[in-house]
C-alpha positions in Angstrom: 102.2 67.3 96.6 101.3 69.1 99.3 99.3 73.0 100.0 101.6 75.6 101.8 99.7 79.3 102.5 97.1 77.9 99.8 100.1 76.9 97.0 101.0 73.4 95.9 104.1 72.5 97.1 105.8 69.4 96.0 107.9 66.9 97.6 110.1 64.2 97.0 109.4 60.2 98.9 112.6 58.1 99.0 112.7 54.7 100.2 115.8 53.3 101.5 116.5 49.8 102.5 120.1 49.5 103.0 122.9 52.3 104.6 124.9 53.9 102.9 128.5 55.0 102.9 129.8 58.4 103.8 130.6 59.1 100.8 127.3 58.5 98.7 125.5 60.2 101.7 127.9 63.4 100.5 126.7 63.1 97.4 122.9 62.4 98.4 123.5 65.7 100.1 124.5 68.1 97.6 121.7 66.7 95.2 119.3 67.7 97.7 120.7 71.1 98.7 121.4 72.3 95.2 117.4 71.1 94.7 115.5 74.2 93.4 111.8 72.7 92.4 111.4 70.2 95.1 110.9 72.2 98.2 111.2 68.7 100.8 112.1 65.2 101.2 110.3 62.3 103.1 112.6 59.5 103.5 110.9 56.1 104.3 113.0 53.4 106.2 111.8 49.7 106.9 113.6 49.9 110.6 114.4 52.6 113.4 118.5 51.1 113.4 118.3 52.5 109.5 116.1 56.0 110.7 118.4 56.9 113.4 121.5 56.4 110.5 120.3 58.2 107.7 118.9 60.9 109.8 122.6 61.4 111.6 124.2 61.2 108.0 121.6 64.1 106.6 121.0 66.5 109.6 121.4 70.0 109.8 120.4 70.9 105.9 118.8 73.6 104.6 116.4 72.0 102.8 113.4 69.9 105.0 114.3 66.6 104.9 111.9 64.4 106.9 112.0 60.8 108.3 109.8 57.8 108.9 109.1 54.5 108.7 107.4 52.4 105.4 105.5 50.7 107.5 103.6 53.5 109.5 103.3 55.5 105.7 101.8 52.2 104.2 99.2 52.1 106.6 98.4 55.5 107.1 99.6 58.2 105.3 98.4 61.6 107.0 99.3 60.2 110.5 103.0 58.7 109.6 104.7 59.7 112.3 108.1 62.0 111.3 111.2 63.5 112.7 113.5 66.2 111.4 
């Protein structure tokens, strides 16, 4: 959780190891969109060949979906460096 304007604001951490197909990325997709409580997503990757795929297959949502990699989060987490 997280303060915007003063309010809690919570968030949702995925780790992903592998890709995915099209497909489940679809799918992954509309879960997220159709997401009322959870107002962004930080999705942690072990390499930067698996960052620059997931964040191709989930650009361009409305929700704020964030990337970055386990590594940087484990040692650090208020300076992990993220994309959008």
């Amino acid at each position: 959780m997280t303060k915007e304007y003063g309010r809690p604001v919570e968030f949702a951490i995925e780790y992903k190891r592998t890709l995915k197909s099209q497909a489940k990325y679809a799918k992954i997709r509309e879960a997220i969109e159709s997401e009322k409580r959870v107002k962004a997503f930080l999705y942690l990757v072990p390499a930067y060949e698996l960052l620059h795929s997931i964040t191709d297959a989930l650009c361009q949502m409305e929700q704020l979906v964030l990337f970055g990699l386990v590594d940087e989060f484990k040692k650090d987490r208020l300076e992990t460096r993220v994309r959008d």
